[in-house]
C-alpha positions as protocol buffer text, in pm:
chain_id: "A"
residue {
  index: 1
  type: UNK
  ca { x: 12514 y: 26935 z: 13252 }
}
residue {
  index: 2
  type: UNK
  ca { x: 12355 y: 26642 z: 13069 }
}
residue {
  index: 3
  type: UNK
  ca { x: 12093 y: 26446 z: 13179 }
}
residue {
  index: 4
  type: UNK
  ca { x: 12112 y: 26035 z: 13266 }
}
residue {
  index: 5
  type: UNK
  ca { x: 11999 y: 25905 z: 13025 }
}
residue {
  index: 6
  type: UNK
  ca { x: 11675 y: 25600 z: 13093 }
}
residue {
  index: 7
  type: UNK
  ca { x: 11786 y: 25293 z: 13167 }
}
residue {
  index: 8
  type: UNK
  ca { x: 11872 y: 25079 z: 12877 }
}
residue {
  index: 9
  type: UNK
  ca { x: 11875 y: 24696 z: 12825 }
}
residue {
  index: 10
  type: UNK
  ca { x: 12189 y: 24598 z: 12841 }
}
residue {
  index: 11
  type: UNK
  ca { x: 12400 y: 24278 z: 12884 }
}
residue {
  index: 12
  type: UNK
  ca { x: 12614 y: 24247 z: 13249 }
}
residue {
  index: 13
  type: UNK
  ca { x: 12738 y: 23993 z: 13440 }
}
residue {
  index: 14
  type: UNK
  ca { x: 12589 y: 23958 z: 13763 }
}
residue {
  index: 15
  type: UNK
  ca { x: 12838 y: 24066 z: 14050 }
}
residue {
  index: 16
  type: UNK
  ca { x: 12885 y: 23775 z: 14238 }
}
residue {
  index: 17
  type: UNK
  ca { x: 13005 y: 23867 z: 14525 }
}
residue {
  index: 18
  type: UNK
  ca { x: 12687 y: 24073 z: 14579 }
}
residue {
  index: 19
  type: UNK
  ca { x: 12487 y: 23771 z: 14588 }
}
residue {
  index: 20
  type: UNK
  ca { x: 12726 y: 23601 z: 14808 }
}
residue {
  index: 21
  type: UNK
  ca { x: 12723 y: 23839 z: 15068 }
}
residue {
  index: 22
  type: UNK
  ca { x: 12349 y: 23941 z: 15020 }
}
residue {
  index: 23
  type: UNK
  ca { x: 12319 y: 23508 z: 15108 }
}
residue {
  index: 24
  type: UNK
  ca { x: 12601 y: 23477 z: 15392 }
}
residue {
  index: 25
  type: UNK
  ca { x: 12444 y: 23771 z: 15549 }
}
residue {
  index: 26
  type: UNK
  ca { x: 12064 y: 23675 z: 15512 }
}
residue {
  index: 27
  type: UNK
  ca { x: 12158 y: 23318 z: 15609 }
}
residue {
  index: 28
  type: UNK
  ca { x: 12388 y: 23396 z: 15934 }
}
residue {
  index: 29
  type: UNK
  ca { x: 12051 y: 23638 z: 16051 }
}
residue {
  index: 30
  type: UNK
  ca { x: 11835 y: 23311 z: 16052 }
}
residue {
  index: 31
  type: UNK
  ca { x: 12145 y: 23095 z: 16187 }
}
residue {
  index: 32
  type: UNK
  ca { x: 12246 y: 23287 z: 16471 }
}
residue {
  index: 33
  type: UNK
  ca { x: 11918 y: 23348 z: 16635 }
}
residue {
  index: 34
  type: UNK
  ca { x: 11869 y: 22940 z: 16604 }
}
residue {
  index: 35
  type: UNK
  ca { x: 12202 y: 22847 z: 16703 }
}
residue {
  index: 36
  type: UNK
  ca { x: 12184 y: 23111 z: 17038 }
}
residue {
  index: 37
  type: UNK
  ca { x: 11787 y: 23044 z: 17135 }
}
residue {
  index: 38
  type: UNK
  ca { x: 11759 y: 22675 z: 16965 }
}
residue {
  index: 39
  type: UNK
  ca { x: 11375 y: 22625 z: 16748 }
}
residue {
  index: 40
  type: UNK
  ca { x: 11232 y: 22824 z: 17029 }
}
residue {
  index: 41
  type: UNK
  ca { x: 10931 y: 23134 z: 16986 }
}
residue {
  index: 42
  type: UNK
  ca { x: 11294 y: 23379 z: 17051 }
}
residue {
  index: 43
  type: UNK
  ca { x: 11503 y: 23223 z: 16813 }
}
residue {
  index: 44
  type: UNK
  ca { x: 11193 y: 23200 z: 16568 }
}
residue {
  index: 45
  type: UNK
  ca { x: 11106 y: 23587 z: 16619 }
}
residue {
  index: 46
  type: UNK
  ca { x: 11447 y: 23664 z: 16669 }
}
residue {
  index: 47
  type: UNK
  ca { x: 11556 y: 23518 z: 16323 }
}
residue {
  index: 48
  type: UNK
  ca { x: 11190 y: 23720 z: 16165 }
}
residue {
  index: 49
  type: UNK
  ca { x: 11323 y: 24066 z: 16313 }
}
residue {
  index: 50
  type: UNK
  ca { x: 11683 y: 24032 z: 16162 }
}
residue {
  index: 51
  type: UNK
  ca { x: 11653 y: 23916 z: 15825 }
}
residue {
  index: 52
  type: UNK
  ca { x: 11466 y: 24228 z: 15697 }
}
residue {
  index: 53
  type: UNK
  ca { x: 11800 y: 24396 z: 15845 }
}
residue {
  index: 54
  type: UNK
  ca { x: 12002 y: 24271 z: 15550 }
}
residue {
  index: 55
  type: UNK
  ca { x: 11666 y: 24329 z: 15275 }
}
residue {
  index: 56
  type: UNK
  ca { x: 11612 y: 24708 z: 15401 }
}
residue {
  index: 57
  type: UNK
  ca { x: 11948 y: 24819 z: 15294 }
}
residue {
  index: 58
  type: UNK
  ca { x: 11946 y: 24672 z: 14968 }
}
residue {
  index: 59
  type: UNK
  ca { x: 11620 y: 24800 z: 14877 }
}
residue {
  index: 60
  type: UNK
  ca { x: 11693 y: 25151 z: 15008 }
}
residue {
  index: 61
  type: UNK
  ca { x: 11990 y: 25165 z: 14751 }
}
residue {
  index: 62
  type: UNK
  ca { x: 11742 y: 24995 z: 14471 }
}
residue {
  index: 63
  type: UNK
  ca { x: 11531 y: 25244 z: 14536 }
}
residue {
  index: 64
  type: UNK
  ca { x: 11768 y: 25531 z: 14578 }
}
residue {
  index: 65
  type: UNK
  ca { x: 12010 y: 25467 z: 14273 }
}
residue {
  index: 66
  type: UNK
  ca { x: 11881 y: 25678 z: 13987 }
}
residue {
  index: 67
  type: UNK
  ca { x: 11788 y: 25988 z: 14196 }
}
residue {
  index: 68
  type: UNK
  ca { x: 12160 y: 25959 z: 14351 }
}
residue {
  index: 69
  type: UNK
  ca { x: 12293 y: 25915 z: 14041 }
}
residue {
  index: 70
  type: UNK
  ca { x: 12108 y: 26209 z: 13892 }
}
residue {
  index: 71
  type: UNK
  ca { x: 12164 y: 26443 z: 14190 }
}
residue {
  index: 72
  type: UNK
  ca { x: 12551 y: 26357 z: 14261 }
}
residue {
  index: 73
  type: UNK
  ca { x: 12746 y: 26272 z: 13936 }
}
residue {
  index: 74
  type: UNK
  ca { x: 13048 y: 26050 z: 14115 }
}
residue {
  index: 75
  type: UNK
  ca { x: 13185 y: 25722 z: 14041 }
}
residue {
  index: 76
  type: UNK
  ca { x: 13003 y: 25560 z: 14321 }
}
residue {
  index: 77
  type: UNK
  ca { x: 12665 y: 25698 z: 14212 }
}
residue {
  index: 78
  type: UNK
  ca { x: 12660 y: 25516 z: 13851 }
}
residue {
  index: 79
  type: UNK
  ca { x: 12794 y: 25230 z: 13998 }
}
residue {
  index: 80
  type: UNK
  ca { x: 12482 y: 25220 z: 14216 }
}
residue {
  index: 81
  type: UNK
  ca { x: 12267 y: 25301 z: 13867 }
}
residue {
  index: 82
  type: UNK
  ca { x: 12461 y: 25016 z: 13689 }
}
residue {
  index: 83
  type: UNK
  ca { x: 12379 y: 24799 z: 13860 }
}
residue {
  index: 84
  type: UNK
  ca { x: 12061 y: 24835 z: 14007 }
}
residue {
  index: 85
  type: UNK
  ca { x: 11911 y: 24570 z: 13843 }
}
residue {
  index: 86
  type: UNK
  ca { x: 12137 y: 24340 z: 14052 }
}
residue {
  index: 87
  type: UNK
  ca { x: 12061 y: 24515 z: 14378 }
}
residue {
  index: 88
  type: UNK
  ca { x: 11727 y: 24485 z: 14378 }
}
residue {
  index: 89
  type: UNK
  ca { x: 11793 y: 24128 z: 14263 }
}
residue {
  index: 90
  type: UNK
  ca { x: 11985 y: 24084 z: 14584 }
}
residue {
  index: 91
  type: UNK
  ca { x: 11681 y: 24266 z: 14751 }
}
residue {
  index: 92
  type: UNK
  ca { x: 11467 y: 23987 z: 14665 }
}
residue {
  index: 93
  type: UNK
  ca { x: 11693 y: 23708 z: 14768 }
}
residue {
  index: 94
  type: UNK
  ca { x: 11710 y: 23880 z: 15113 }
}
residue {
  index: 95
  type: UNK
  ca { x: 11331 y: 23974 z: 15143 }
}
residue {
  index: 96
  type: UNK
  ca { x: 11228 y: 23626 z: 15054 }
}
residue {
  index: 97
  type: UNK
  ca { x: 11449 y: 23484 z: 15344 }
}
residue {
  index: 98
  type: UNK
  ca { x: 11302 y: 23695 z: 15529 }
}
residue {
  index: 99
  type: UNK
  ca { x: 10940 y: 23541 z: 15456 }
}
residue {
  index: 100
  type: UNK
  ca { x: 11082 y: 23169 z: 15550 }
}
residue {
  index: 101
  type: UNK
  ca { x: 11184 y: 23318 z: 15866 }
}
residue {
  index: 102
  type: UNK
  ca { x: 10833 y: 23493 z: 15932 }
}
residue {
  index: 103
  type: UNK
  ca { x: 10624 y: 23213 z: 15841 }
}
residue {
  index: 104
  type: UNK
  ca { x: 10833 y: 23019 z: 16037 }
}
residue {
  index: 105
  type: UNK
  ca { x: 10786 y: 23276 z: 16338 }
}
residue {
  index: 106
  type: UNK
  ca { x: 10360 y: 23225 z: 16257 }
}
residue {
  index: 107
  type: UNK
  ca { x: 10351 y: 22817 z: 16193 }
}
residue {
  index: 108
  type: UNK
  ca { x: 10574 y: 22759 z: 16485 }
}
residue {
  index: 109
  type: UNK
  ca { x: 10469 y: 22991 z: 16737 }
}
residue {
  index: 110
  type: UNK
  ca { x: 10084 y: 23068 z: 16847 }
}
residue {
  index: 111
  type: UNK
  ca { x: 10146 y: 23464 z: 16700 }
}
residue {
  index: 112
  type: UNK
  ca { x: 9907 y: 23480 z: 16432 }
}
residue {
  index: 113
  type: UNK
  ca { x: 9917 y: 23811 z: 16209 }
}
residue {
  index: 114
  type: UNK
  ca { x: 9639 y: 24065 z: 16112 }
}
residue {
  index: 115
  type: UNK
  ca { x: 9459 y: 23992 z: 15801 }
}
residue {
  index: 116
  type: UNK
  ca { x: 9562 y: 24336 z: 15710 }
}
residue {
  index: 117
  type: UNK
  ca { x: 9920 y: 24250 z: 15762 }
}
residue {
  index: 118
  type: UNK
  ca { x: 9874 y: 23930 z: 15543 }
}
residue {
  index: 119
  type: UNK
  ca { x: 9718 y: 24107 z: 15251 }
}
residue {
  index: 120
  type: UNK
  ca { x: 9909 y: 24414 z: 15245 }
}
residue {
  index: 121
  type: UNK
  ca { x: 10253 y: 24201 z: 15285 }
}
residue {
  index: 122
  type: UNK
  ca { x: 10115 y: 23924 z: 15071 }
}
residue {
  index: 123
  type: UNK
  ca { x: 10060 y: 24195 z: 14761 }
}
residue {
  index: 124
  type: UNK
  ca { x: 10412 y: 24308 z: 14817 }
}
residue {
  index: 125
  type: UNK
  ca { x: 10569 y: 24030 z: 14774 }
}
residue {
  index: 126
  type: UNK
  ca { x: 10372 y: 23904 z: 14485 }
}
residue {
  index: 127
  type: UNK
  ca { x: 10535 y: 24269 z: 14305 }
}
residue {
  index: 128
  type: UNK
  ca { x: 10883 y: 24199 z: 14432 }
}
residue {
  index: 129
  type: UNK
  ca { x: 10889 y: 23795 z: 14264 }
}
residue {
  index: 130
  type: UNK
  ca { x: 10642 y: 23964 z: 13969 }
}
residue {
  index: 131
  type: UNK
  ca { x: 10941 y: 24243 z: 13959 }
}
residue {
  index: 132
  type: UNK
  ca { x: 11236 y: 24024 z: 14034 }
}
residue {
  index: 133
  type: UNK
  ca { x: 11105 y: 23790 z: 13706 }
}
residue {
  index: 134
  type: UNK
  ca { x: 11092 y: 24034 z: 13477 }
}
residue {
  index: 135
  type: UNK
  ca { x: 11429 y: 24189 z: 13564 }
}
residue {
  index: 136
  type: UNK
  ca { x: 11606 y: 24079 z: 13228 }
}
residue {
  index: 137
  type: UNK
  ca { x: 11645 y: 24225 z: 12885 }
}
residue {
  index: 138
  type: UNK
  ca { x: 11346 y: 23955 z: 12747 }
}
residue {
  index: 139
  type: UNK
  ca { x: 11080 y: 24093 z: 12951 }
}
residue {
  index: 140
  type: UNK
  ca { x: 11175 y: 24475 z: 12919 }
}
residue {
  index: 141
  type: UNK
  ca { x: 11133 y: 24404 z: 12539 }
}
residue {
  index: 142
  type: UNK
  ca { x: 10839 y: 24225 z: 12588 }
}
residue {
  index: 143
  type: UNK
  ca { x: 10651 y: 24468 z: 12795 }
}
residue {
  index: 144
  type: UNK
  ca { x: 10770 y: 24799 z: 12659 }
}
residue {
  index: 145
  type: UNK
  ca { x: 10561 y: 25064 z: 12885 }
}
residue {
  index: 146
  type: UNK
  ca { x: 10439 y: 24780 z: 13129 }
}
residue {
  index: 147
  type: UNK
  ca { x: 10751 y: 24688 z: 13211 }
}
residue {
  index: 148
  type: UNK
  ca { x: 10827 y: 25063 z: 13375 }
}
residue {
  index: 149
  type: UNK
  ca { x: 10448 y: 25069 z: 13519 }
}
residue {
  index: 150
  type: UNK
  ca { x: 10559 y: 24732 z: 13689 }
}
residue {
  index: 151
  type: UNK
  ca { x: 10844 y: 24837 z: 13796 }
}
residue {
  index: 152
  type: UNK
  ca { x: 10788 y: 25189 z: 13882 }
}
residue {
  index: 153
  type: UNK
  ca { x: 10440 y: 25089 z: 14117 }
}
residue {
  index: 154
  type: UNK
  ca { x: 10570 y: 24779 z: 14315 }
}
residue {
  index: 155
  type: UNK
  ca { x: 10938 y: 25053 z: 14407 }
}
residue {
  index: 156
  type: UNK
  ca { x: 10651 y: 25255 z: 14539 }
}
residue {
  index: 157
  type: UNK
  ca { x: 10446 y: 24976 z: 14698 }
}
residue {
  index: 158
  type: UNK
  ca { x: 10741 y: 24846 z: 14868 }
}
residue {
  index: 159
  type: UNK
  ca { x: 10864 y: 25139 z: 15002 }
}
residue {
  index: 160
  type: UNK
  ca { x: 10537 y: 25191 z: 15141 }
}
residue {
  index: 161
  type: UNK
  ca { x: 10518 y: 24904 z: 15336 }
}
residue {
  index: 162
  type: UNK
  ca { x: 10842 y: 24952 z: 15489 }
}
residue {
  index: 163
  type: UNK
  ca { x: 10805 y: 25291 z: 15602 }
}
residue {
  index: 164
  type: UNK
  ca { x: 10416 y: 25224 z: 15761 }
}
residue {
  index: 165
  type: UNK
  ca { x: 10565 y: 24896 z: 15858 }
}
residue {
  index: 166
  type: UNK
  ca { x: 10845 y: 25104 z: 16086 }
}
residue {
  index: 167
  type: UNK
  ca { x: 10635 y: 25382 z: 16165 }
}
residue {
  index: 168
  type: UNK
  ca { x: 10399 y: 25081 z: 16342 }
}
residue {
  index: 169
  type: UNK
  ca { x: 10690 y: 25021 z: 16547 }
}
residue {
  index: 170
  type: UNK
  ca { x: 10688 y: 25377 z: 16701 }
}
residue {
  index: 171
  type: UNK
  ca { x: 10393 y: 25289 z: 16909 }
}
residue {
  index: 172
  type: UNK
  ca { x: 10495 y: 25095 z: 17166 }
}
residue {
  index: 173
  type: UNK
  ca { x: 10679 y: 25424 z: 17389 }
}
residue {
  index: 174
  type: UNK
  ca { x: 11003 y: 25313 z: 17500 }
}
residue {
  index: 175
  type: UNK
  ca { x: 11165 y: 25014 z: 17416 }
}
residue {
  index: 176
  type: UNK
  ca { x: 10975 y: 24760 z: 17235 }
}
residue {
  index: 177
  type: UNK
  ca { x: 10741 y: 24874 z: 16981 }
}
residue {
  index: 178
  type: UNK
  ca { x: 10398 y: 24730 z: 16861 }
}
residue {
  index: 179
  type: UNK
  ca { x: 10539 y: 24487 z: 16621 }
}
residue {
  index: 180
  type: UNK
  ca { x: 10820 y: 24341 z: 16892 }
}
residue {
  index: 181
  type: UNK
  ca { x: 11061 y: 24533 z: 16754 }
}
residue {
  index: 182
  type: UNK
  ca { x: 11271 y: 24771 z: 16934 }
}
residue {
  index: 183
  type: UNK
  ca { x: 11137 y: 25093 z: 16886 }
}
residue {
  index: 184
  type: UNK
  ca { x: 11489 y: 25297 z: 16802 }
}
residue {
  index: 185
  type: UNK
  ca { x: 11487 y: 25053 z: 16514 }
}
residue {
  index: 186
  type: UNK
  ca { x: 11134 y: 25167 z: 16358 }
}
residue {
  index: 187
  type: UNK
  ca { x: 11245 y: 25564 z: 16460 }
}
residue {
  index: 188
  type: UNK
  ca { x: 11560 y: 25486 z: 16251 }
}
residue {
  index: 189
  type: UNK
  ca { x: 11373 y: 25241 z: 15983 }
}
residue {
  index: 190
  type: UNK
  ca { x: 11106 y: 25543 z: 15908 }
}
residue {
  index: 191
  type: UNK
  ca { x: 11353 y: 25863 z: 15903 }
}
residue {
  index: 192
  type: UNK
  ca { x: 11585 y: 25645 z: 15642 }
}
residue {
  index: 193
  type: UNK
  ca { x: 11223 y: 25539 z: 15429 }
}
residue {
  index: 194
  type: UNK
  ca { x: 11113 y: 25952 z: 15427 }
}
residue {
  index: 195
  type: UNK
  ca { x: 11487 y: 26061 z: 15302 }
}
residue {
  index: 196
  type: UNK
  ca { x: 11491 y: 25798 z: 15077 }
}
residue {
  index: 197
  type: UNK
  ca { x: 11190 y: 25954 z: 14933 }
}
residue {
  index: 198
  type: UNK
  ca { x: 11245 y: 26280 z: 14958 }
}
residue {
  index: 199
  type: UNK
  ca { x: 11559 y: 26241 z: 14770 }
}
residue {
  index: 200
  type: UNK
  ca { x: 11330 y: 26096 z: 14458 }
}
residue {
  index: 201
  type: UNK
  ca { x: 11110 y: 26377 z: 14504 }
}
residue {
  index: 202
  type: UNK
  ca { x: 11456 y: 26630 z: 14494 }
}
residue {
  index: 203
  type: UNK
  ca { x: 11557 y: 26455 z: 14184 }
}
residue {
  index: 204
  type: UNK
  ca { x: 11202 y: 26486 z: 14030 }
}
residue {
  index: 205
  type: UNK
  ca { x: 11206 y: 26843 z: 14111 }
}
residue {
  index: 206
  type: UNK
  ca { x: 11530 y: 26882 z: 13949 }
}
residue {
  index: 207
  type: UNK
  ca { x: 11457 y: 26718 z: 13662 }
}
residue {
  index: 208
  type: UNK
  ca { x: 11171 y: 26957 z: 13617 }
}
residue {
  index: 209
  type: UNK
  ca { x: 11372 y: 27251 z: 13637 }
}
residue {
  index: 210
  type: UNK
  ca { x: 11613 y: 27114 z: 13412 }
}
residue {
  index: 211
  type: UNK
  ca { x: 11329 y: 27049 z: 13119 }
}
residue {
  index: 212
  type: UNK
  ca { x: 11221 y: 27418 z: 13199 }
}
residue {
  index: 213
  type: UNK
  ca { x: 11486 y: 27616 z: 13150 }
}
């Protein structure tokens, strides 16, 4: 069996009804809560906590695409590897929705968040806008090896802070967890963030074994 091949530069059209559904769903997330609780601290919170429901997804499948693709050889897999440029564009359309909605949550309401929690979130999003900018043919010309390092260490980052972000949530026992989010959520949040990586770390493996013999 032949190997995928890297990634190449090549010229696609957008899918647009990705980004139309990535922006009906992020949108209805922030609508609903304020429609149900009005521009109160639930609606506020409410409309924080669901709008990284739409941006988990997408990034799991951004982040899961090439290993999938390499692992499983199946019409749905390349699809996923063709366009993952556009998924992890999506990603970022979500995921910055979801920072309106928490800095609305903080500006509105007297929560105020760890410094940790600002610096660690605040260097993950400056990777996802830094990544999401340079996801074009230009800038993979332009910054030939960079453009992987990039690329390769803010997937990492990210996936970081999403797993520790949903392990957090495991702390609260029963119910709600630490971060006010029900704690089935962060159970199910982490288990999905360890499988998506030990899926990469299956594919690496394989690859390895492949080069070998």
């Amino acid at each position: 069996m032949t190997s995928i091949p890297a990634e190449r530069p090549t010229r696609r059209r957008y899918p647009l009804w990705l980004i139309i559904a990535t922006a009906a769903a992020s949108l209805a997330t922030v609508a609903v809560p304020y429609l149900l609780f009005g521009l109160t601290e639930e609606g506020y919170k409410l409309a924080a906590r669901y709008t990284v429901r739409v941006s988990f997804p997408l990034f799991l499948l951004t982040y899961m695409a090439r290993p999938l693709a390499q692992l499983w050889r199946r019409d749905e897999t390349r699809w996923l590897l063709r366009n993952r440029r556009y998924l992890g564009l999506s990603f970022a359309l979500a995921h910055t929705v979801h920072l309106a909605a928490l800095t609305a949550f903080f500006v509105f309401t007297p929560a105020t968040p760890a410094m940790a929690t600002v610096i660690g979130g605040g260097l993950g999003y400056a990777l996802m806008f830094a990544m999401a900018a340079t996801s074009n043919d230009a800038s993979v010309r332009a910054l030939g090896r960079n453009w992987n390092r990039l690329h390769t260490a803010g997937m990492h980052y990210l996936w970081f802070i999403f797993a520790f972000s949903y392990y957090g949530r495991l702390s609260g026992g029963r119910g709600e967890g630490a971060a006010g989010d029900l704690m089935e959520v962060g159970l199910a949040g982490f288990t999905l963030s360890m499988a998506a990586l030990a899926l990469r770390l299956a594919a690496a493996w394989h690859r390895r074994r492949k080069r070998a013999a």
